[in-house]
N, C-alpha and C positions, 0 to 999 in steps of 0.2 A: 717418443716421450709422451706420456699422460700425465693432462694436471686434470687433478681434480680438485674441487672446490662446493662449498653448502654454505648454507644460508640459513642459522637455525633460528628462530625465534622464541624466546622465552617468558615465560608470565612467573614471576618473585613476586611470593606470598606472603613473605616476613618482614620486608624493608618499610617502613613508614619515612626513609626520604629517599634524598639523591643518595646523598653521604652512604647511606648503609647499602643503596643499592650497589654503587660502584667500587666498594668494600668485595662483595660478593661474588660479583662480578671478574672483577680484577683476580679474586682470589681463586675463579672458575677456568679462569684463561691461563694464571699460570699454572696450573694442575695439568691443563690439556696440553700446553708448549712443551710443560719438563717433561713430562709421563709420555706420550704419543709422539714428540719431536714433529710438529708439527703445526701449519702457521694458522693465529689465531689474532682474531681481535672486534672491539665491537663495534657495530659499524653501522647501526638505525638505532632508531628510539631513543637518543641520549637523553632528552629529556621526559622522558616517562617512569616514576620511579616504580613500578609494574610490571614494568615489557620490557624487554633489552631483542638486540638481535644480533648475535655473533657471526662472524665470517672464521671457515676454514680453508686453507689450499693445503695442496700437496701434491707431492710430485714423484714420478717412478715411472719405469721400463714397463711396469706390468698393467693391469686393467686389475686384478685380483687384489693386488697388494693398496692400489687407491682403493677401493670400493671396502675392504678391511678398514684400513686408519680411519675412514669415515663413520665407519661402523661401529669402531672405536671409541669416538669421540663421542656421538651419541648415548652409546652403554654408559660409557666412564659422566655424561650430566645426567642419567638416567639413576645411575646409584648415586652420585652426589646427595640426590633430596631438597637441595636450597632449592632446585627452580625444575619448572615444569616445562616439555615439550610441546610447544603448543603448535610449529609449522615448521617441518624442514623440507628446501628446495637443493636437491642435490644434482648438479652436473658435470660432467668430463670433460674432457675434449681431447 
């Protein structure tokens, strides 16, 4: 078994509060759970309405098939546009 799991963090350049942030947010997380089946949520920075930093895991037989979904997720906030990549920490086990 391989989980994998990242640690992205993000800089939102349009929220002028919490409100909108977590709007965005929420609305980034569910795009990645429905689309990638795959687990997600935000888990630093609640109080920064700027920065957020989402958590992913997952899980599979393969080493290929993690290191894809991850890769995934990234592309998929990469085309979104609402928020920028500003640090991803990604490891297996």
């Amino acid at each position: 078994m391989i989980i994998g799991y990242a640690s992205i963090t993000l800089m939102l350049y349009s929220p002028t509060s919490l409100k909108e942030k977590r709007q965005i947010i929420k609305s980034l997380i569910t795009k990645i759970r429905t689309t990638l089946n795959v687990s997600c949520a935000e888990v630093d920075l609640n109080d920064k309405w700027q920065l957020a930093q989402i958590g992913i895991a997952t899980v599979s037989n393969d080493r290929r098939i993690v290191d894809t979904q991850i890769n995934s997720v990234i592309s998929l906030i990469e085309k979104d546009g609402r928020a920028e990549i500003v640090d991803v920490v990604v490891n297996t086990i």
